[in-house]
Structure formats: C-alpha cells, structure tokens
PDB file of N, CA, C and O in Angstrom, chain B, residues numbered from 101:
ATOM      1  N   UNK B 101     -51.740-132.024 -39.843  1.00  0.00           N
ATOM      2  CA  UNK B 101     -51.316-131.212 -38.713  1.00  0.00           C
ATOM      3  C   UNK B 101     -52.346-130.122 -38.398  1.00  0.00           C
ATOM      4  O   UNK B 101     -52.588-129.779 -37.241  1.00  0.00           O
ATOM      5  N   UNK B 102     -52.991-129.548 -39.562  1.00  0.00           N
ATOM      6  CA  UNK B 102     -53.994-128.214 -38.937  1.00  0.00           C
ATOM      7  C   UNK B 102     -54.927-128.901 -38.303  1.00  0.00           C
ATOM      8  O   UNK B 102     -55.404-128.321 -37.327  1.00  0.00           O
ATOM      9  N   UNK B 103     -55.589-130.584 -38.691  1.00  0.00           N
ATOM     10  CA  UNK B 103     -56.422-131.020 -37.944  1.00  0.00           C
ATOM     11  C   UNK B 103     -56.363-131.021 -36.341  1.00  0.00           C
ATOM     12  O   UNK B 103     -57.115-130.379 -35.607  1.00  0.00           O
ATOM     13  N   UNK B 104     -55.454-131.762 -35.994  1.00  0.00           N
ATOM     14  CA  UNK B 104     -54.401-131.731 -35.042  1.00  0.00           C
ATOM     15  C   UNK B 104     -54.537-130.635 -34.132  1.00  0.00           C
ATOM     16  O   UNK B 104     -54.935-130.719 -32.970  1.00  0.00           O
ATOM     17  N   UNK B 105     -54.020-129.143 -35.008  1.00  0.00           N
ATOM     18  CA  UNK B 105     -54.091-128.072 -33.987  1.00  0.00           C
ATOM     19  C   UNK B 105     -55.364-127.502 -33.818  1.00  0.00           C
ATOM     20  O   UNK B 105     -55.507-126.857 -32.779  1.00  0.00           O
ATOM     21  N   UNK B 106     -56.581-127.599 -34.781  1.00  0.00           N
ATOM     22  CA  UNK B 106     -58.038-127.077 -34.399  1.00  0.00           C
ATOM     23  C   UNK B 106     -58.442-128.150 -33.564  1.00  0.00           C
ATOM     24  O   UNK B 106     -58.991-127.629 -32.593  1.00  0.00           O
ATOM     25  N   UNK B 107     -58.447-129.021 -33.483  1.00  0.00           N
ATOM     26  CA  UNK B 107     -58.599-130.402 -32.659  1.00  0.00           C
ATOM     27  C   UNK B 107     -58.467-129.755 -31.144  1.00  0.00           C
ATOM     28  O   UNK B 107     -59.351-129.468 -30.338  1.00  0.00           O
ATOM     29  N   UNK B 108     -56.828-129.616 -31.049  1.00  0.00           N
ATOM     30  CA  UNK B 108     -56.551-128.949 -29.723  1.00  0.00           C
ATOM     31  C   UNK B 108     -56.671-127.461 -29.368  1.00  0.00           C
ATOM     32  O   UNK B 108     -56.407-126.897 -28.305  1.00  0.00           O
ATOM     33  N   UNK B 109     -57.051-127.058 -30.311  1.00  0.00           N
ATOM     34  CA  UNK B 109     -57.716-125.382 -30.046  1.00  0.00           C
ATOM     35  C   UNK B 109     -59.298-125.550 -29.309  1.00  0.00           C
ATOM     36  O   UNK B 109     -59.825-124.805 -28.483  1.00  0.00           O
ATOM     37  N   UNK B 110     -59.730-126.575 -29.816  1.00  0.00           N
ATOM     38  CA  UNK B 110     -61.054-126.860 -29.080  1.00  0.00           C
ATOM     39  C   UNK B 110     -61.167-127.616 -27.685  1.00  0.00           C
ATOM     40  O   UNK B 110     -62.062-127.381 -26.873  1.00  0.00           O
ATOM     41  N   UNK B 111     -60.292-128.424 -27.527  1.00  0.00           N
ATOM     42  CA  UNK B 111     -60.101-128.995 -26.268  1.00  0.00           C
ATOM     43  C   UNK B 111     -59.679-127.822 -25.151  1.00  0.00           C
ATOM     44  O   UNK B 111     -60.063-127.774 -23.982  1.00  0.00           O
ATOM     45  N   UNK B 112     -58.731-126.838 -25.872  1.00  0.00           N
ATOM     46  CA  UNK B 112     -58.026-126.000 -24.571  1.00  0.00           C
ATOM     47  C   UNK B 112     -59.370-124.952 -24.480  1.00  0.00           C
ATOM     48  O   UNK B 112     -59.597-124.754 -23.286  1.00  0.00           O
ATOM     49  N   UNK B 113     -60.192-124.325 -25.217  1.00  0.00           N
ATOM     50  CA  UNK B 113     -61.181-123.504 -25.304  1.00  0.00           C
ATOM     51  C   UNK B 113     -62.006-124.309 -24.471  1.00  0.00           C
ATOM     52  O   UNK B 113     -62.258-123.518 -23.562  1.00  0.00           O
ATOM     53  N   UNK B 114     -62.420-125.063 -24.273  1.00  0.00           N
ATOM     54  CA  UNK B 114     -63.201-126.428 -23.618  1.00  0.00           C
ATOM     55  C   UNK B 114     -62.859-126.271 -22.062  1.00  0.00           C
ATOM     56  O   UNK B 114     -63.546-126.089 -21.057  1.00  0.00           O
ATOM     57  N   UNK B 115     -61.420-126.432 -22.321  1.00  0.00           N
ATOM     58  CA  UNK B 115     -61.036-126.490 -20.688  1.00  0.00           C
ATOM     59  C   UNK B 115     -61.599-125.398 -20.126  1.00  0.00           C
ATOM     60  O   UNK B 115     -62.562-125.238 -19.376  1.00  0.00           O
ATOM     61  N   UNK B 116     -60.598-124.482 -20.770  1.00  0.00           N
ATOM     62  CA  UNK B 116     -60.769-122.793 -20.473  1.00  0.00           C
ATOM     63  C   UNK B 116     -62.150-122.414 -19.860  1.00  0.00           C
ATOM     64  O   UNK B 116     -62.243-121.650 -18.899  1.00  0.00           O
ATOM     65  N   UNK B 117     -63.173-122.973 -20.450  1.00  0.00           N
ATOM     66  CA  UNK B 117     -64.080-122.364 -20.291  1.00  0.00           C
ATOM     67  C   UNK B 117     -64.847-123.077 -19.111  1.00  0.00           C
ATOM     68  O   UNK B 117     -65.659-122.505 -18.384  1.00  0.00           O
ATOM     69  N   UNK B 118     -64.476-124.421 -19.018  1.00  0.00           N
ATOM     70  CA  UNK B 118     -65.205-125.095 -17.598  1.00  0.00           C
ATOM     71  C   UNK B 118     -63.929-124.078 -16.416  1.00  0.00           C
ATOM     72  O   UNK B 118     -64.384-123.413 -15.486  1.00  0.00           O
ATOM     73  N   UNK B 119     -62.704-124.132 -16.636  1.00  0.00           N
ATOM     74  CA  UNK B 119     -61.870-123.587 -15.303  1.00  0.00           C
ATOM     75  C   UNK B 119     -62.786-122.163 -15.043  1.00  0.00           C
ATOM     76  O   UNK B 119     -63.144-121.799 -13.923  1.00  0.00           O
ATOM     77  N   UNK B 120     -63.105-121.403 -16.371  1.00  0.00           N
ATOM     78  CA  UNK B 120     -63.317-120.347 -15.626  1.00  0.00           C
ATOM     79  C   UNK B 120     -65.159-120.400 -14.923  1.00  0.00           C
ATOM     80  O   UNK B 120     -65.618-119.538 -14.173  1.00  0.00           O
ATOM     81  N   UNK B 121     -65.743-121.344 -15.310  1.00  0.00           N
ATOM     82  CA  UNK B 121     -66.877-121.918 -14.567  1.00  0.00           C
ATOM     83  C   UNK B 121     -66.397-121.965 -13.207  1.00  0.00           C
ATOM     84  O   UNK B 121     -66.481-121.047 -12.392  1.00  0.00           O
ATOM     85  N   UNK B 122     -65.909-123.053 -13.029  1.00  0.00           N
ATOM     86  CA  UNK B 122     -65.540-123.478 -11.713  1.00  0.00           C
ATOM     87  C   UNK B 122     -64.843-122.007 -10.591  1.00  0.00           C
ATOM     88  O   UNK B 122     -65.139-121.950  -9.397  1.00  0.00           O
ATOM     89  N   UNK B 123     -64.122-121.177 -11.128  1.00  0.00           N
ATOM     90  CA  UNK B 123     -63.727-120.179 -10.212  1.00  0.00           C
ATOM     91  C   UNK B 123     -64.729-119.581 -10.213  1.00  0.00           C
ATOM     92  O   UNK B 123     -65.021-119.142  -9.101  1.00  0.00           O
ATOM     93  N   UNK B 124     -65.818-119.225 -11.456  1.00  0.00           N
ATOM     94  CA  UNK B 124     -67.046-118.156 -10.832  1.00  0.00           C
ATOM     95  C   UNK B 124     -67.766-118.902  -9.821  1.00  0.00           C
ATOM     96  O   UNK B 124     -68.137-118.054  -9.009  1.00  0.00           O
ATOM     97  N   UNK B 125     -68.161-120.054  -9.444  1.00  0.00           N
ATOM     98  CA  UNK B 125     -68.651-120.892  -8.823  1.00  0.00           C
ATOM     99  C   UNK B 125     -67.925-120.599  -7.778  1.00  0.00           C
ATOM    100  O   UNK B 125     -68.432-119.694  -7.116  1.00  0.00           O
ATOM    101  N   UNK B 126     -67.153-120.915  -7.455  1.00  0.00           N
ATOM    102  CA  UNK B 126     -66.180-120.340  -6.329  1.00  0.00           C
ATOM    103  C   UNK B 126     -65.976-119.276  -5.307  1.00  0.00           C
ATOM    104  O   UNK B 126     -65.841-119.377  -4.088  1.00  0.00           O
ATOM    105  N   UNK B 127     -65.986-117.981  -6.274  1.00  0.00           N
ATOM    106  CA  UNK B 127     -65.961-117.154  -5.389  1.00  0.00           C
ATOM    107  C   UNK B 127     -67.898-116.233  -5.643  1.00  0.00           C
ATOM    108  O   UNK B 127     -68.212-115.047  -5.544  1.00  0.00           O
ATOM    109  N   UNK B 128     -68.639-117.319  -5.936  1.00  0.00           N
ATOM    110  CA  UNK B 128     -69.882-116.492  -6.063  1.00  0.00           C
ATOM    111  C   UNK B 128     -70.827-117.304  -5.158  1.00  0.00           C
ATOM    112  O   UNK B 128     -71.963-116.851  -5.017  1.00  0.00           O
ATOM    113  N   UNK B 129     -70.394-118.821  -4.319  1.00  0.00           N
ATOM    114  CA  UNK B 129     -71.024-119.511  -3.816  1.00  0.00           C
ATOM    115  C   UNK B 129     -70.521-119.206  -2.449  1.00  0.00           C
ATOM    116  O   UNK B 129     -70.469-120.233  -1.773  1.00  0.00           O
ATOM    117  N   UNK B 130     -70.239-118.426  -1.988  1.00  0.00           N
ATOM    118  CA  UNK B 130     -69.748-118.032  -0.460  1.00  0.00           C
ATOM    119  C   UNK B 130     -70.888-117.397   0.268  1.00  0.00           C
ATOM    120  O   UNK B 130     -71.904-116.954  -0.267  1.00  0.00           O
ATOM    121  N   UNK B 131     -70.621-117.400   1.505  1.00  0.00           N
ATOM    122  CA  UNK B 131     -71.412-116.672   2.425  1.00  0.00           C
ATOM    123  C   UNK B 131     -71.309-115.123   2.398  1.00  0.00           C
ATOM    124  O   UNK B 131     -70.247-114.512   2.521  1.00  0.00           O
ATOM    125  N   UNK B 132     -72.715-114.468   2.197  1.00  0.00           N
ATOM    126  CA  UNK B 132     -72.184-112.819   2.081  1.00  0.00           C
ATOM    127  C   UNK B 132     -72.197-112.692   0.795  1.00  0.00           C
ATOM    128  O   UNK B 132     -72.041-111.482   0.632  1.00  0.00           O
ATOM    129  N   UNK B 133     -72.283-113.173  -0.208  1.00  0.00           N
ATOM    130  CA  UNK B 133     -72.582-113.081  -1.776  1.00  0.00           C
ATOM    131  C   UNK B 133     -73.891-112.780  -2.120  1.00  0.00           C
ATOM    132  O   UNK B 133     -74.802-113.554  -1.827  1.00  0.00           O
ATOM    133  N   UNK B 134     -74.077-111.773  -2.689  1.00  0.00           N
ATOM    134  CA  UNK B 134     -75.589-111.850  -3.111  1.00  0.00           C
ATOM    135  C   UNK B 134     -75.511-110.783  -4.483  1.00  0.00           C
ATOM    136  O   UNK B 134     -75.018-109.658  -4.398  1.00  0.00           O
ATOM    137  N   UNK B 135     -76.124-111.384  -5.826  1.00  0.00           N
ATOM    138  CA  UNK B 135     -76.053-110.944  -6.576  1.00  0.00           C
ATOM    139  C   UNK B 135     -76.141-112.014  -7.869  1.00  0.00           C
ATOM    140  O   UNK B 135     -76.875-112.970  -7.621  1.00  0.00           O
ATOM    141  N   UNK B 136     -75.546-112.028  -9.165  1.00  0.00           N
ATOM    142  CA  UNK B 136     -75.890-112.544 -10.077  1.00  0.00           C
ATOM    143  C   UNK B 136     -73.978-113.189 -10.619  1.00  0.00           C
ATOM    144  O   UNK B 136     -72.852-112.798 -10.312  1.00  0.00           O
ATOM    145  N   UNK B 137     -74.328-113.931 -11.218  1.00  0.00           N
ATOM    146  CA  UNK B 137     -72.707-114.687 -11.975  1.00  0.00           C
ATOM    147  C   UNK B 137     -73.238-115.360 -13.297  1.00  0.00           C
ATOM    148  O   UNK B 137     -74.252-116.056 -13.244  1.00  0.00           O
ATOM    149  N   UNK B 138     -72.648-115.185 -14.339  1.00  0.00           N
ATOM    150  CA  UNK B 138     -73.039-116.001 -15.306  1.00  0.00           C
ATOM    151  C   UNK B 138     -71.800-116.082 -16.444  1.00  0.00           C
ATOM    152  O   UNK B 138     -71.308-115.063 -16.929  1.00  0.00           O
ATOM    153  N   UNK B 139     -71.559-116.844 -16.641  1.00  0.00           N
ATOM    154  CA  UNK B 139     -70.690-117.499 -18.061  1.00  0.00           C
ATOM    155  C   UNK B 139     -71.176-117.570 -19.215  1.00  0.00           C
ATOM    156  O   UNK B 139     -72.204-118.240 -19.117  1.00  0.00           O
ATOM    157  N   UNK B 140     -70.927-117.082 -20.833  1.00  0.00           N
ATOM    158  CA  UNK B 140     -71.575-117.335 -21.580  1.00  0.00           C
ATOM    159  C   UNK B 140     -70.919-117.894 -22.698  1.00  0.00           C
ATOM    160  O   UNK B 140     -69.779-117.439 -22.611  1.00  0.00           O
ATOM    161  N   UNK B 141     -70.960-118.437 -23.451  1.00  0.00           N
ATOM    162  CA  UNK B 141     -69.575-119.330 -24.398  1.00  0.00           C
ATOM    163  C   UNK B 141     -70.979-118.880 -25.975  1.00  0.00           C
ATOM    164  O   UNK B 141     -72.178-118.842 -26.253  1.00  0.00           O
ATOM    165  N   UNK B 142     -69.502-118.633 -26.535  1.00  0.00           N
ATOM    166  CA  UNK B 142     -70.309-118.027 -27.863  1.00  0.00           C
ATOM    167  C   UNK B 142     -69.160-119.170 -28.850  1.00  0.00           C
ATOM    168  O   UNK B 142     -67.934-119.272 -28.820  1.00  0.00           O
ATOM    169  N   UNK B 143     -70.194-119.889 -29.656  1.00  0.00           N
ATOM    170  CA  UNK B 143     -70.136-120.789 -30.444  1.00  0.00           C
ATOM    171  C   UNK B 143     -70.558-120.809 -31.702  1.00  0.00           C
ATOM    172  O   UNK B 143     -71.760-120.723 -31.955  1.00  0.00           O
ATOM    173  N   UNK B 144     -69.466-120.944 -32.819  1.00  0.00           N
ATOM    174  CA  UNK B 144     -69.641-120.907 -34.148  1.00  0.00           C
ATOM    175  C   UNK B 144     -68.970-122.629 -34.483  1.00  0.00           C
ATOM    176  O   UNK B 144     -68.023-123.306 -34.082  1.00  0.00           O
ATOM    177  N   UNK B 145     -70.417-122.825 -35.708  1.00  0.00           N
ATOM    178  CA  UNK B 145     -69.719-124.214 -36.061  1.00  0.00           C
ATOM    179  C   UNK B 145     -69.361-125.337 -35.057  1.00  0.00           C
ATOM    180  O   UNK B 145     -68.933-126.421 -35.454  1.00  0.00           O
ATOM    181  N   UNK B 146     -69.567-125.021 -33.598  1.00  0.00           N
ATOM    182  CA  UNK B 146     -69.269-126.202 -32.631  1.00  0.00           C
ATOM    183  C   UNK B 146     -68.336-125.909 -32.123  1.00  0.00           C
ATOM    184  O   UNK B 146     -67.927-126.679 -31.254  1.00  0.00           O
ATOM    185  N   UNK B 147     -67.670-124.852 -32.371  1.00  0.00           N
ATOM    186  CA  UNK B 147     -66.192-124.343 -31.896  1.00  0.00           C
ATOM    187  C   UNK B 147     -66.349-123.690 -30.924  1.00  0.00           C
ATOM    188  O   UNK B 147     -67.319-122.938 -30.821  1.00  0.00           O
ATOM    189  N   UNK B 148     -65.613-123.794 -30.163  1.00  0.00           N
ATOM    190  CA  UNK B 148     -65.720-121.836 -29.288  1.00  0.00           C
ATOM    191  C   UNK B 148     -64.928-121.069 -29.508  1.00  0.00           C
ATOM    192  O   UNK B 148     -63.703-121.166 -29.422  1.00  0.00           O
ATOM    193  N   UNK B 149     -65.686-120.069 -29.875  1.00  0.00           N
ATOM    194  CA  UNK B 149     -65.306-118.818 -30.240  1.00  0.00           C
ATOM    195  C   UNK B 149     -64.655-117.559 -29.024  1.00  0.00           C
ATOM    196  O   UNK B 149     -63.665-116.867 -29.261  1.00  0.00           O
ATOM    197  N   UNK B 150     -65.388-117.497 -27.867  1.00  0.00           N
ATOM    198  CA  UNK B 150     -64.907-117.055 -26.589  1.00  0.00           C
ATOM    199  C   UNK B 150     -65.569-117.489 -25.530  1.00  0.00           C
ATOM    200  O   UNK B 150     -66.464-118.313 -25.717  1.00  0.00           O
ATOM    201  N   UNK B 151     -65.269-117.026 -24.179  1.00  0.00           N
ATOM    202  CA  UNK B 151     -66.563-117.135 -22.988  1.00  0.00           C
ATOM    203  C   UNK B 151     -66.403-115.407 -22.556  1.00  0.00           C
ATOM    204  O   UNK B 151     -65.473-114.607 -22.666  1.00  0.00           O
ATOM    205  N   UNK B 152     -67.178-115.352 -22.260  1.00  0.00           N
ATOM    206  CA  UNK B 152     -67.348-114.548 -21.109  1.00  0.00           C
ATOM    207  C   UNK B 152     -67.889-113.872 -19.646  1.00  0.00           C
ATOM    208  O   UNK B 152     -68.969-113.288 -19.730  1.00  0.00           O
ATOM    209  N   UNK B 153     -67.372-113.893 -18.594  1.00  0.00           N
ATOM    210  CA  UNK B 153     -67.608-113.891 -17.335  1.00  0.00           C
ATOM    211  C   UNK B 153     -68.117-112.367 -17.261  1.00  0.00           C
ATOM    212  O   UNK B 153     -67.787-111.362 -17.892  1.00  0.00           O
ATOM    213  N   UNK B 154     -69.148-112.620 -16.135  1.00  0.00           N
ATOM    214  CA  UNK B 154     -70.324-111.731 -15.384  1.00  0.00           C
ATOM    215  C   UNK B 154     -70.606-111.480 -14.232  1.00  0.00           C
ATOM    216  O   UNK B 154     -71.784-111.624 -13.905  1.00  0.00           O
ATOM    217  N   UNK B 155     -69.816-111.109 -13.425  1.00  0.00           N
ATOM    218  CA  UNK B 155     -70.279-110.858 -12.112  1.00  0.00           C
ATOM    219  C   UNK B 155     -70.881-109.318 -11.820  1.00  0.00           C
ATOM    220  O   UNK B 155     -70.324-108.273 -12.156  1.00  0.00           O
ATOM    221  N   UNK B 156     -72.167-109.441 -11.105  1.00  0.00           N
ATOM    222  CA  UNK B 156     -72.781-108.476 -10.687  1.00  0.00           C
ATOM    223  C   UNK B 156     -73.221-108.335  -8.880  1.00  0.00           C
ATOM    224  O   UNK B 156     -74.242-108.849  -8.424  1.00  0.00           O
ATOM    225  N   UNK B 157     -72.460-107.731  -8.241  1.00  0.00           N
ATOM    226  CA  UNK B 157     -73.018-107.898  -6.807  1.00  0.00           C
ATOM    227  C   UNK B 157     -73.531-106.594  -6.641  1.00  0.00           C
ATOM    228  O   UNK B 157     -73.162-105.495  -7.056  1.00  0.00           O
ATOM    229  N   UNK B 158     -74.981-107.183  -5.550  1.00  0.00           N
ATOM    230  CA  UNK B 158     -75.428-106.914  -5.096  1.00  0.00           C
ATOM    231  C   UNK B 158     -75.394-106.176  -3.882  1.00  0.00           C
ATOM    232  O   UNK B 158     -75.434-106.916  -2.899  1.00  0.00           O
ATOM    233  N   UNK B 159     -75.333-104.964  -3.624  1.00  0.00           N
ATOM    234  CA  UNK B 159     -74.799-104.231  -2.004  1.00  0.00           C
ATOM    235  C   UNK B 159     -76.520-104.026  -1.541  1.00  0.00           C
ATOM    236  O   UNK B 159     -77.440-103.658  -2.273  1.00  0.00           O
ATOM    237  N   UNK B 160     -76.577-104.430   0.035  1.00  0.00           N
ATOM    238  CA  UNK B 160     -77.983-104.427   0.865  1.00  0.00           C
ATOM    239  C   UNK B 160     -77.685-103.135   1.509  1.00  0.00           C
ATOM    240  O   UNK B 160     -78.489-102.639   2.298  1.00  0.00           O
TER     241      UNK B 160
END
C-alpha cells in the first residue's frame, strides 16, 4: 500500500505541476503581456518535491 500511495503522490505532483504550466502559459501568452513567467519543479530522488510559479511583468 505505501507503494501504491508514493506511486500516486508522484502522478498527482506530475499533474499539478503540468496544470500549473499550462495556466502560466495562459495568462502570460496574451496580447499586452510583456515580461517574464517561469515554473520551476524541485526534484529529489525523481520525486517532486514542489513547483514554483514566477510571474514578473513588465510596465512600458
């Protein structure tokens, strides 16, 4: 069973971390955006450990 649940601790961390890809992608690929976005997934052992999101805009 612990296999099982680290198994699916890695799949949902997995997801997690492409969904929150896809929304920075989202609201950083629009018209009128200018600035920087980045995701970073910190990995121990193959696992993920967290992500974390970066948005920096840019005012002209």
């Amino acid at each position: 069973m612990t296999n099982n649940r680290i198994a699916g601790t890695k799949i949902d961390k997995r997801l997690q971390a492409q969904q929150e890809f896809r929304k920075l992608i989202e609201h950083a690929c629009v018209t009128g955006f200018h600035g920087t976005a980045s995701v970073t997934i910190s990995v121990q052992d193959g696992h993920i450990q967290f992500a974390r999101i970066a948005v920096e805009r840019m005012v002209k």
